[in-house]
ChimeraX commands (.cxc) that place a marker at each C-alpha (Angstrom):
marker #1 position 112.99,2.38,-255.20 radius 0.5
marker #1 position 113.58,-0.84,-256.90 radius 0.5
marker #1 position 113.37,-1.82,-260.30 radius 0.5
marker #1 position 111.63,-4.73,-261.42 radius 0.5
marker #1 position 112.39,-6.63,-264.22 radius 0.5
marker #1 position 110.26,-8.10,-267.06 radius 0.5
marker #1 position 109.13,-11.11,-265.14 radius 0.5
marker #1 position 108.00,-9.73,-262.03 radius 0.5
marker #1 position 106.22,-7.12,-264.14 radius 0.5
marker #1 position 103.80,-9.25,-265.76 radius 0.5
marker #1 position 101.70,-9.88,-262.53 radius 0.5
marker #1 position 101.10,-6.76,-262.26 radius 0.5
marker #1 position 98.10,-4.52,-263.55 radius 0.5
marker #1 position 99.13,-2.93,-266.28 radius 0.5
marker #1 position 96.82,0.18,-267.44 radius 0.5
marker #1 position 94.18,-1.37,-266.10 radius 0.5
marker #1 position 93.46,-4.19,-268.43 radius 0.5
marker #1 position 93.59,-7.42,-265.96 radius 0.5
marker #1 position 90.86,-5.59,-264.00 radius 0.5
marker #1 position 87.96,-5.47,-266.73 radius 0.5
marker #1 position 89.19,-8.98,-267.30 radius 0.5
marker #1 position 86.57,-10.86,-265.33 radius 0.5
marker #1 position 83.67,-8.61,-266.47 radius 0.5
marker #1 position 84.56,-9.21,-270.07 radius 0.5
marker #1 position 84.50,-12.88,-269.02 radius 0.5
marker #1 position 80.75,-12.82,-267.42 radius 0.5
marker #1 position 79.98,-11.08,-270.30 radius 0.5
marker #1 position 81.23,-13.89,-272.58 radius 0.5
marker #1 position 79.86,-16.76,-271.01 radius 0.5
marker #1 position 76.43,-15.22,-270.48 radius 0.5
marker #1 position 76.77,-14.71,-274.12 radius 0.5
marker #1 position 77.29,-18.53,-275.02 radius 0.5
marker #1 position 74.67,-19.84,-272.56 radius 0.5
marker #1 position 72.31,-17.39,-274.70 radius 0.5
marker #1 position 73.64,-18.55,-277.96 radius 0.5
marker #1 position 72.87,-22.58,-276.81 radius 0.5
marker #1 position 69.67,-21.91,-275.25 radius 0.5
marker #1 position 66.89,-24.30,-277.01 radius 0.5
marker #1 position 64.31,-22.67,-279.04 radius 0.5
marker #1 position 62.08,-20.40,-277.42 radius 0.5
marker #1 position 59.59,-19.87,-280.11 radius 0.5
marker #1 position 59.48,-24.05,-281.22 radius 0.5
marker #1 position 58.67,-24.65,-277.13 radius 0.5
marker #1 position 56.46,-22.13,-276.85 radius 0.5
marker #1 position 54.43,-23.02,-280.09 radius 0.5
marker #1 position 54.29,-26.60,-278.94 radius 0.5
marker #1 position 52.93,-25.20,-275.12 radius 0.5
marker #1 position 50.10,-23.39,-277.09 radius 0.5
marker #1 position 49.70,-26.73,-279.42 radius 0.5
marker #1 position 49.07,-28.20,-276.24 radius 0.5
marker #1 position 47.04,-26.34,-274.73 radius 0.5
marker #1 position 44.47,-26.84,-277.44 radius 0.5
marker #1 position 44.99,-30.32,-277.32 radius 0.5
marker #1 position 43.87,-30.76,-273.94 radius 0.5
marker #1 position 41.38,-28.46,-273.60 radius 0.5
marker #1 position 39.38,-30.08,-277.05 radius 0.5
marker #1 position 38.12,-33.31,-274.92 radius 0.5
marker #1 position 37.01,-30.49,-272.02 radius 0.5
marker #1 position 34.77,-28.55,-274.99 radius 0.5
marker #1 position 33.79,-31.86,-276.31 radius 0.5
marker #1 position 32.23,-33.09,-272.86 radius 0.5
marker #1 position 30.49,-29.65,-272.48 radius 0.5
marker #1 position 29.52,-29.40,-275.48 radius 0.5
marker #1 position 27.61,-33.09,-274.75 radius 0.5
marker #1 position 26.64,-31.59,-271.39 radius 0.5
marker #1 position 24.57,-28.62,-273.37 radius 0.5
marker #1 position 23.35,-30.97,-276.21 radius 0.5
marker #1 position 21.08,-32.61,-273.64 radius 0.5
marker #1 position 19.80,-29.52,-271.74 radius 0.5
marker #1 position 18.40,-28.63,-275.41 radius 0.5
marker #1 position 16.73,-32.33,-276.00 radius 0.5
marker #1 position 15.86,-32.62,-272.53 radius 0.5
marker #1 position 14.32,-28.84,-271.84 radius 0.5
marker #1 position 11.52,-29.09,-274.73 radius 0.5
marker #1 position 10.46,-32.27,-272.76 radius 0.5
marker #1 position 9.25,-30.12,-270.15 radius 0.5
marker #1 position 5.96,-29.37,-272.06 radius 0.5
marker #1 position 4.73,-26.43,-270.45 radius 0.5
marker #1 position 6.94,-23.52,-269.19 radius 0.5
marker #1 position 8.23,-23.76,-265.80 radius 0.5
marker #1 position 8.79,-21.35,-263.16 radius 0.5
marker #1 position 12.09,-19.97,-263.44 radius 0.5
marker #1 position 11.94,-21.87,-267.25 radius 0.5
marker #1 position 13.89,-17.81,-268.70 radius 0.5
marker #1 position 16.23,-17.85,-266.38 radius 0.5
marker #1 position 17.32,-21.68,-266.93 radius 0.5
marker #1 position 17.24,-20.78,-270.49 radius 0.5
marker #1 position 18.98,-17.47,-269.92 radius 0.5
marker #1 position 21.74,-19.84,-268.54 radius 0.5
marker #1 position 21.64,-22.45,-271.07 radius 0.5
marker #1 position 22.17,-19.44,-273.81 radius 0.5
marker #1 position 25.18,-18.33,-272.00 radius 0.5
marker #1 position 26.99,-21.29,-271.73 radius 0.5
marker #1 position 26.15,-21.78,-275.12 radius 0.5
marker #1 position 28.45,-18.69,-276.57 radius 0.5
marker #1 position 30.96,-19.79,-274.22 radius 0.5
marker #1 position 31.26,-23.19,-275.32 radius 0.5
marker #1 position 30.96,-22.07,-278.95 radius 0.5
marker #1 position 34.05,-19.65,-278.25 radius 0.5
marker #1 position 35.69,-22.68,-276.13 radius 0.5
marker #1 position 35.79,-24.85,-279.06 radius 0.5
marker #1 position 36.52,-22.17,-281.65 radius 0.5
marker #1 position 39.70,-21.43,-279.52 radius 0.5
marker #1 position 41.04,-25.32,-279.25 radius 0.5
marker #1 position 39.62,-25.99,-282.36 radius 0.5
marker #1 position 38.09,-29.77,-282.73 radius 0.5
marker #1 position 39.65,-33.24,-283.63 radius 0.5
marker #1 position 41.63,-32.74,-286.52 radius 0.5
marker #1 position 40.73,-28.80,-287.18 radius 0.5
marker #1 position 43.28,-26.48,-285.57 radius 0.5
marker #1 position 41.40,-23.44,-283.13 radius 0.5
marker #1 position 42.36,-19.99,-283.16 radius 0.5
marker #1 position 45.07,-20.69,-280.45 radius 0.5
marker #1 position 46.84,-23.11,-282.73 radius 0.5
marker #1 position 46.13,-20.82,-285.89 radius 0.5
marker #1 position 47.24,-17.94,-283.90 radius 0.5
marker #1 position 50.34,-19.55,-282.77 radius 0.5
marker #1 position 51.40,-20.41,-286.21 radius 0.5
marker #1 position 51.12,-16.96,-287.18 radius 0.5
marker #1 position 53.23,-15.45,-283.99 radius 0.5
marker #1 position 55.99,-18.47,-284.64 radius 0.5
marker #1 position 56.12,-17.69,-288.38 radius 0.5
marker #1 position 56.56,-14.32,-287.38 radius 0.5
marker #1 position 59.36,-15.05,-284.87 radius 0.5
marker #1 position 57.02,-13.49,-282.82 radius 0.5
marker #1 position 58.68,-14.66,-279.18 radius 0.5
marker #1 position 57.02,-12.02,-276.51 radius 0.5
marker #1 position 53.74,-12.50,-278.71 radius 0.5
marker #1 position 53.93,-15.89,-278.82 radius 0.5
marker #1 position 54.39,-15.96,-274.76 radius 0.5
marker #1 position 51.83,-13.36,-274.26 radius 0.5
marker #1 position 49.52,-16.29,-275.81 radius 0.5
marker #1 position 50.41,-19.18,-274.08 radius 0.5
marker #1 position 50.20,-17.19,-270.85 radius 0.5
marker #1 position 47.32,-15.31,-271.35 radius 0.5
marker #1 position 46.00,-18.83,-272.71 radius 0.5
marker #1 position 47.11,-21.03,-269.64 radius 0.5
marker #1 position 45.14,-18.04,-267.34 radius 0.5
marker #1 position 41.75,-18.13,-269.01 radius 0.5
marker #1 position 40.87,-21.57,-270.35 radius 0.5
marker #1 position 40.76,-22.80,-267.04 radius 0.5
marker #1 position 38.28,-19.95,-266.15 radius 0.5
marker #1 position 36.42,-20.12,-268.82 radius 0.5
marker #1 position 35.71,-23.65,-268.38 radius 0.5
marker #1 position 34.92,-23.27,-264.76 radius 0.5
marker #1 position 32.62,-20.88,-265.77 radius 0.5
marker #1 position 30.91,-22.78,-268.61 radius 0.5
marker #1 position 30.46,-25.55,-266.16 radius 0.5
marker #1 position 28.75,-23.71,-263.65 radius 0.5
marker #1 position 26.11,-22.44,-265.94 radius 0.5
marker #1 position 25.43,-25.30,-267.35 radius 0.5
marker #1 position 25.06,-26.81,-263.46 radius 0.5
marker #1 position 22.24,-23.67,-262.75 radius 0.5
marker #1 position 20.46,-24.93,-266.22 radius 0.5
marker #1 position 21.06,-28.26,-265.55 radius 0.5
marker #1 position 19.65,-28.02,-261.47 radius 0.5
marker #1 position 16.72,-26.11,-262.85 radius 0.5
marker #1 position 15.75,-28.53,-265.44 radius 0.5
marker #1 position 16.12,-32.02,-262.99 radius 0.5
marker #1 position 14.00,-29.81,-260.19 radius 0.5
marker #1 position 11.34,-28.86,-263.09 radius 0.5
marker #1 position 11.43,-32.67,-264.40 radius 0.5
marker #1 position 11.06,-33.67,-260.60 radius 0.5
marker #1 position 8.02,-31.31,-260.13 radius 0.5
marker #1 position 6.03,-32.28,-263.25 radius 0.5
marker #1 position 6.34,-36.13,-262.73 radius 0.5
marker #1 position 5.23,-35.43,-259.28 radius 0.5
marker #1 position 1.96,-33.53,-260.63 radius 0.5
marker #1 position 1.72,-36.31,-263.11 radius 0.5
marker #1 position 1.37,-38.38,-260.65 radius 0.5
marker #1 position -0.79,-36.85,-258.43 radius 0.5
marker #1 position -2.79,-35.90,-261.19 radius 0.5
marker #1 position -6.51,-36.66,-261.18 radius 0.5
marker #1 position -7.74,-39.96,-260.49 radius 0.5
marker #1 position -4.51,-41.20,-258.81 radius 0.5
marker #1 position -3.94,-42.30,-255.17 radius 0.5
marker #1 position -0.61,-41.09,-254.90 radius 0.5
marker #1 position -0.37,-38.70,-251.98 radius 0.5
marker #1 position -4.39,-38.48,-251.39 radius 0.5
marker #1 position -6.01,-38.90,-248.39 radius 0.5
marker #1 position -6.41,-43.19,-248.38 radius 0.5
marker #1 position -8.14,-42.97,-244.23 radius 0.5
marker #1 position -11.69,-42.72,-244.23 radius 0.5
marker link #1:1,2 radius 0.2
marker link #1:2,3 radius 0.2
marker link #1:3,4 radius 0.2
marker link #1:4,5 radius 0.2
marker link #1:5,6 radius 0.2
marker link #1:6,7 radius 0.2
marker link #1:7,8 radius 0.2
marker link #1:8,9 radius 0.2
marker link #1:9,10 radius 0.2
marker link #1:10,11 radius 0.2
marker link #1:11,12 radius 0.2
marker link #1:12,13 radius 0.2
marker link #1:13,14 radius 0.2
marker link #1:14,15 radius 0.2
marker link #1:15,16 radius 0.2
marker link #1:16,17 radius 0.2
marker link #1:17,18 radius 0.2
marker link #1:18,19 radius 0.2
marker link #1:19,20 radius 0.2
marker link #1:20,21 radius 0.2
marker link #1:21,22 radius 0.2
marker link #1:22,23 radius 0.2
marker link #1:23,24 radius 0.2
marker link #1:24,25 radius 0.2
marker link #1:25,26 radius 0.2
marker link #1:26,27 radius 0.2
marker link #1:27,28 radius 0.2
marker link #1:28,29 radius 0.2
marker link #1:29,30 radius 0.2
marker link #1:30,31 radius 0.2
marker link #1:31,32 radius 0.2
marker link #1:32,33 radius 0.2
marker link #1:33,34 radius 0.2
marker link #1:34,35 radius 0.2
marker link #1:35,36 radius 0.2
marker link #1:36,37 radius 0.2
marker link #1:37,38 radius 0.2
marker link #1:38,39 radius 0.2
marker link #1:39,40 radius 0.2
marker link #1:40,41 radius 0.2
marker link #1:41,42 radius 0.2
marker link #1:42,43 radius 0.2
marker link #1:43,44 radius 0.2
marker link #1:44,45 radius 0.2
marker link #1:45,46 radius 0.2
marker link #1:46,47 radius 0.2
marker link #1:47,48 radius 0.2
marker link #1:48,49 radius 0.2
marker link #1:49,50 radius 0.2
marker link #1:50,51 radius 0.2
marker link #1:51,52 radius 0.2
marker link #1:52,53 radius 0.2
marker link #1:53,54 radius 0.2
marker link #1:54,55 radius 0.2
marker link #1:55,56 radius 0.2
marker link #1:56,57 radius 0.2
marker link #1:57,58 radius 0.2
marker link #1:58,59 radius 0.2
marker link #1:59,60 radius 0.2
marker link #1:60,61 radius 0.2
marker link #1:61,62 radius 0.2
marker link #1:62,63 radius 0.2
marker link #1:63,64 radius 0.2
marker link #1:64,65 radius 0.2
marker link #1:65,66 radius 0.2
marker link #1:66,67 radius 0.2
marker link #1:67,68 radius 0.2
marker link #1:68,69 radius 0.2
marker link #1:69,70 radius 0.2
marker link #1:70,71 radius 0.2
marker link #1:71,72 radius 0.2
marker link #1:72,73 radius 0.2
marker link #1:73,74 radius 0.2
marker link #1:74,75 radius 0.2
marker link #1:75,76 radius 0.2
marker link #1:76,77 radius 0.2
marker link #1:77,78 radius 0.2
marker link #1:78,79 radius 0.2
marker link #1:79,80 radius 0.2
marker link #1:80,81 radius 0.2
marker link #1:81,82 radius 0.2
marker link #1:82,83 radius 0.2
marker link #1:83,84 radius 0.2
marker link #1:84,85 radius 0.2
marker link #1:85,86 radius 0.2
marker link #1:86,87 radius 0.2
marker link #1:87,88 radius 0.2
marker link #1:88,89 radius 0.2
marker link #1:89,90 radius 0.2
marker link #1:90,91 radius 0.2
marker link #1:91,92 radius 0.2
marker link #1:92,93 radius 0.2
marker link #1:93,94 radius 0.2
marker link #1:94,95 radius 0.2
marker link #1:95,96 radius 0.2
marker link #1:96,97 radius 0.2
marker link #1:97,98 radius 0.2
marker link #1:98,99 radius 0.2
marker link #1:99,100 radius 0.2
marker link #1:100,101 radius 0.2
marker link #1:101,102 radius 0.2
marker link #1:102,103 radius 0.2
marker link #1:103,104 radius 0.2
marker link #1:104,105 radius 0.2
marker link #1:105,106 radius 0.2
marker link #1:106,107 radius 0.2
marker link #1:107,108 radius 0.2
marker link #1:108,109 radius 0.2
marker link #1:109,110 radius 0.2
marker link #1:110,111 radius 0.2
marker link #1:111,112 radius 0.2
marker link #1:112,113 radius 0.2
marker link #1:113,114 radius 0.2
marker link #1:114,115 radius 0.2
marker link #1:115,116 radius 0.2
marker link #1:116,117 radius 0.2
marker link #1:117,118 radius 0.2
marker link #1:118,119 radius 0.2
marker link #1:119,120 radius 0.2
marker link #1:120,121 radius 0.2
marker link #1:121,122 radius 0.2
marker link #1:122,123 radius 0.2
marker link #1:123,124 radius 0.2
marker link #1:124,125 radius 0.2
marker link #1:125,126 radius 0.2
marker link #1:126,127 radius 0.2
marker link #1:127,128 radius 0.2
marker link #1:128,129 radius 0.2
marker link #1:129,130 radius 0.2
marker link #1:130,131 radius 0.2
marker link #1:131,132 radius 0.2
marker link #1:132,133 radius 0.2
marker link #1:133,134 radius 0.2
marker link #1:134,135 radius 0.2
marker link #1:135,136 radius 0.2
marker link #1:136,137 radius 0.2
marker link #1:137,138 radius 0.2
marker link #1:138,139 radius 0.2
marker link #1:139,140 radius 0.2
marker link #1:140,141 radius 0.2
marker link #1:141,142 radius 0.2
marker link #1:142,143 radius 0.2
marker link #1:143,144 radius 0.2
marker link #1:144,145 radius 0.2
marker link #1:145,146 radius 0.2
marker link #1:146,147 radius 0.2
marker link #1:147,148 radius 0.2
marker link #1:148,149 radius 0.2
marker link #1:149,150 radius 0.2
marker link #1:150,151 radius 0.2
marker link #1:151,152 radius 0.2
marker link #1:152,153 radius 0.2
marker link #1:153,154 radius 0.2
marker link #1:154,155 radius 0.2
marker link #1:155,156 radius 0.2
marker link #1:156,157 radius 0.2
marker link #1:157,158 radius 0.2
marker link #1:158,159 radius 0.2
marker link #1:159,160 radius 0.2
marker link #1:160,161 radius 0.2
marker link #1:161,162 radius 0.2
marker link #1:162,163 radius 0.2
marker link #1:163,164 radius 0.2
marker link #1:164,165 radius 0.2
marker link #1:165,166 radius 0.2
marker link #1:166,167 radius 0.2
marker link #1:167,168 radius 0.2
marker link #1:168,169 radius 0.2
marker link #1:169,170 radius 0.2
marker link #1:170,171 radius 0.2
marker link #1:171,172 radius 0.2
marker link #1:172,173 radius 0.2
marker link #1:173,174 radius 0.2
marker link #1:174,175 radius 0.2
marker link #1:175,176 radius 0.2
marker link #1:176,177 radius 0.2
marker link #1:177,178 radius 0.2
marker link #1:178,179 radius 0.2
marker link #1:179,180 radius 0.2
marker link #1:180,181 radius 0.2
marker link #1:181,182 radius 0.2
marker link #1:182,183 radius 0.2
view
């Protein structure tokens, strides 16, 4: 057997050490890509911020949408076939607008989201403060397909009822509109 000397030595694993090297390593430089990552919780409260902010013109423009079923519906006069369950629509898009806008909040009045978000951030809060702005990103999309779609039964109802009584109006007594002109 030959002896090696000090130089030829140091190559060599010694006690193991040189082989956890490269784990230790990893290790390390996962650690400082963690440690320079931006701020989770400032992106994520401006995500929910943002949210809000786009959704408020949606709840506005609904919110018009149902304004007019109310002014237009009492038009009607009398009540209509089908008049409950065009109102029973109207009602329900109602309480879902009214929790739409108390969610994004209005022009210059932060909604729960926003209010909710400052809480979760102030808290350093960063799974809750995800859980939000995913849970967030899921529904207000369905909840404005949904609002839209009653207000489209309500507002289908009301044009078809509208349709129906000018068309009786007009047919009424003493008019020549669809009455039998050949003699």
């Amino acid at each position: 057997m030959t002896k090696l000397g000090p130089e030829e030595r140091r190559g060599a694993p010694q006690g193991g050490h040189e082989a956890k090297g490269p784990s230790v390593m990893k290790f390390l430089a996962v650690a400082l890509v963690a440690c320079t990552a931006p701020d989770d919780l400032a992106t994520l409260h401006r995500e929910a911020a943002a949210l809000a902010t786009y959704y408020r013109p949606t709840a506005d423009e609904l919110e018009q949408r149902l304004h007019v079923l109310v002014v237009r519906g009492p038009m009607l006069g009398e009540a209509a076939p089908g008049s409950d369950l065009a109102n029973q629509h109207r009602r329900t898009a109602e309480r879902a607008v009214g929790a739409l806008r108390a969610m994004v909040g209005a022009t210059g009045t932060p909604g729960e989201l926003v209010r909710r978000a400052d809480e979760l951030a102030a808290a350093r809060d960063r799974a809750g403060l995800a859980r939000l702005v995913d849970v967030a990103g899921a529904t207000l999309p369905d909840d404005v397909a949904v609002i839209a779609g009653e207000l489209v039964l309500a507002e289908d109802w009301l044009t078809r009822a509208e349709a129906i009584r000018d068309h009786r109006t007009a047919t009424g007594p003493g008019s020549r509109v669809g009455a039998d002109s050949g003699r």
